[in-house]
C-alpha positions as CSV (number, residue, x, y, z in Angstrom):
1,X,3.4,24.0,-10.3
2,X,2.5,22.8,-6.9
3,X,4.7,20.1,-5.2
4,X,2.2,17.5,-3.9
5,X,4.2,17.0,-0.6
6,X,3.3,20.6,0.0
7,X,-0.2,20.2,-0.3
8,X,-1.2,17.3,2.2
9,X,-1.5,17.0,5.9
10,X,1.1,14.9,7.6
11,X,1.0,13.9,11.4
12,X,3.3,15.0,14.3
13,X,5.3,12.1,13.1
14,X,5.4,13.3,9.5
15,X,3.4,10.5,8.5
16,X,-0.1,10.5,6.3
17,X,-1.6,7.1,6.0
18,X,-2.3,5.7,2.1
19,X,-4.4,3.5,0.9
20,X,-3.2,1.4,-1.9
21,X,-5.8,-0.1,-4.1
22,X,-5.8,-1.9,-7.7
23,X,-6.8,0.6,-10.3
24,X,-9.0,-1.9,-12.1
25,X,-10.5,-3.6,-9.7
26,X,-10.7,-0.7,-7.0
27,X,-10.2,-3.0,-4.2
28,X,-8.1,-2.1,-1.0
29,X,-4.3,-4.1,-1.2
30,X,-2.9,-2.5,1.9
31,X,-2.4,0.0,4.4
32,X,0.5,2.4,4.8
33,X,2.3,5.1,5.5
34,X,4.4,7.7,4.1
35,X,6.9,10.5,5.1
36,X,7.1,13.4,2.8
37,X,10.7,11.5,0.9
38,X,8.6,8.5,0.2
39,X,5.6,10.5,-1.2
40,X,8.3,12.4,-3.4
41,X,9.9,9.4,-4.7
42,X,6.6,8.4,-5.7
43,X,5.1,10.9,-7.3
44,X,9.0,11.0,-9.7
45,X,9.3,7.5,-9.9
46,X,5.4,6.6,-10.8
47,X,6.4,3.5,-8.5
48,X,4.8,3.2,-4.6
49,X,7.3,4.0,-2.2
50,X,6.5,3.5,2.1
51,X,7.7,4.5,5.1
52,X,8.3,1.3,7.4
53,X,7.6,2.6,10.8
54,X,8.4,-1.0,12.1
55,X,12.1,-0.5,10.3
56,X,12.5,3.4,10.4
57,X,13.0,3.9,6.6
58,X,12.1,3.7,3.5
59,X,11.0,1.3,1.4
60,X,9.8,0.5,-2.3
61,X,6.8,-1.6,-2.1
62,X,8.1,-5.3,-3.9
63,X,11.5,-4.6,-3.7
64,X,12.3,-8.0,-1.9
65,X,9.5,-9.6,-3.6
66,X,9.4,-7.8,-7.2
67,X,6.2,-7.1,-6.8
68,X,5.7,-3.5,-7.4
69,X,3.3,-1.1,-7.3
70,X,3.0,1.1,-10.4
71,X,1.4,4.1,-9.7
72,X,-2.0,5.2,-11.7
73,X,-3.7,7.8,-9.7
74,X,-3.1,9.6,-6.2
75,X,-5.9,10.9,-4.6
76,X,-6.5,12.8,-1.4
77,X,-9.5,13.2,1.2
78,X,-11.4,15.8,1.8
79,X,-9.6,16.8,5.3
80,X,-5.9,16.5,3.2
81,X,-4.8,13.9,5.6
82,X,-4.9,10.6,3.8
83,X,-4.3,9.6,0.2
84,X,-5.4,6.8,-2.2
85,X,-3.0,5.5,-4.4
86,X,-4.4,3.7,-7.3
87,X,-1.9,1.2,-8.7
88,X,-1.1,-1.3,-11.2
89,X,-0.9,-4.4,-8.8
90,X,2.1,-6.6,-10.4
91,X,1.2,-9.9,-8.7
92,X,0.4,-9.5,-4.9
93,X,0.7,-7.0,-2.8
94,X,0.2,-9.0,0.6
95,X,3.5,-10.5,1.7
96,X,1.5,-13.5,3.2
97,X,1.0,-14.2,-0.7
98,X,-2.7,-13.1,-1.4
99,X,-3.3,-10.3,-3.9
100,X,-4.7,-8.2,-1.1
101,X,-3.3,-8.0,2.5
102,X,-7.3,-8.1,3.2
103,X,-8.2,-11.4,2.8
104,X,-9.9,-13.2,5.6
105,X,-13.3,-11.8,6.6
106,X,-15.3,-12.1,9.7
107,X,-17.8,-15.1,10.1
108,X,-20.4,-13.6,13.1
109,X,-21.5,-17.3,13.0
110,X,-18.4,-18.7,14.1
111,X,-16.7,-16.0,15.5
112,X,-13.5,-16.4,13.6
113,X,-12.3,-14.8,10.7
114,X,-12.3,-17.5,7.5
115,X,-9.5,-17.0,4.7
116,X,-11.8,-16.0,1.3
117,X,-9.1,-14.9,-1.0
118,X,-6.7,-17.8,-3.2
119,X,-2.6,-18.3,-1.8
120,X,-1.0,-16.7,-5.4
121,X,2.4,-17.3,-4.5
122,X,4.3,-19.2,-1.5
123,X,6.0,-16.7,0.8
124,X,8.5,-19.1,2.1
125,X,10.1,-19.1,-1.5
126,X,9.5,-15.6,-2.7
127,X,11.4,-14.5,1.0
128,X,13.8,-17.2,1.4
């Protein structure tokens, strides 16, 4: 058997970016990154783990917020240099408290970028 570490690209940093999206509804949730630990854990817990570049570690996705990721499918691009996990969203996955980290979208007409997605929970008592 083939470890799946061992079969993707990572960077000079040993990073490879993921996307995270929601198996049903196939929409992005959030961009990351993992190192080849985080993409191990992973794959043998079934739960999305990260690499926190901004903290220099390792990091399950929800573990402050309980929100987890269970993992559904991994996929990888053509090139072997990004991957799409598919995941059962529990919650959010945005730690502003939308289901997606995407969503505000641009408005051309006013030049600013308008909030389309619903608050689901309120950060400031999910982090306090």
């Amino acid at each position: 058997m083939v470890n799946l570490a061992d079969s993707v690209t990572f960077d000079r940093d040993g990073l490879i970016p993921v996307a995270i999206t929601d198996h049903e509804s196939e929409r992005l949730l959030v961009l990351s990154y993992m190192n080849r630990e985080a993409l191990e854990r992973t794959v043998a817990e079934g739960k999305v783990y990260v690499y926190r570049r901004s903290k220099g570690r390792i990091a399950l996705k929800g573990e402050t917020s309980g929100h987890v990721q269970k993992v559904k499918e991994i996929r990888l691009n053509c090139e072997e240099n990004s991957i799409e996990v598919r995941v059962q969203q529990h919650i959010a996955a945005c730690h502003a408290g939308y289901f997606s980290c995407y969503y505000r979208r641009w408005n051309s007409e006013t030049g600013r970028w308008d909030t389309v997605d619903k608050r689901i929970f309120d950060p400031d008592q999910v982090y306090a």
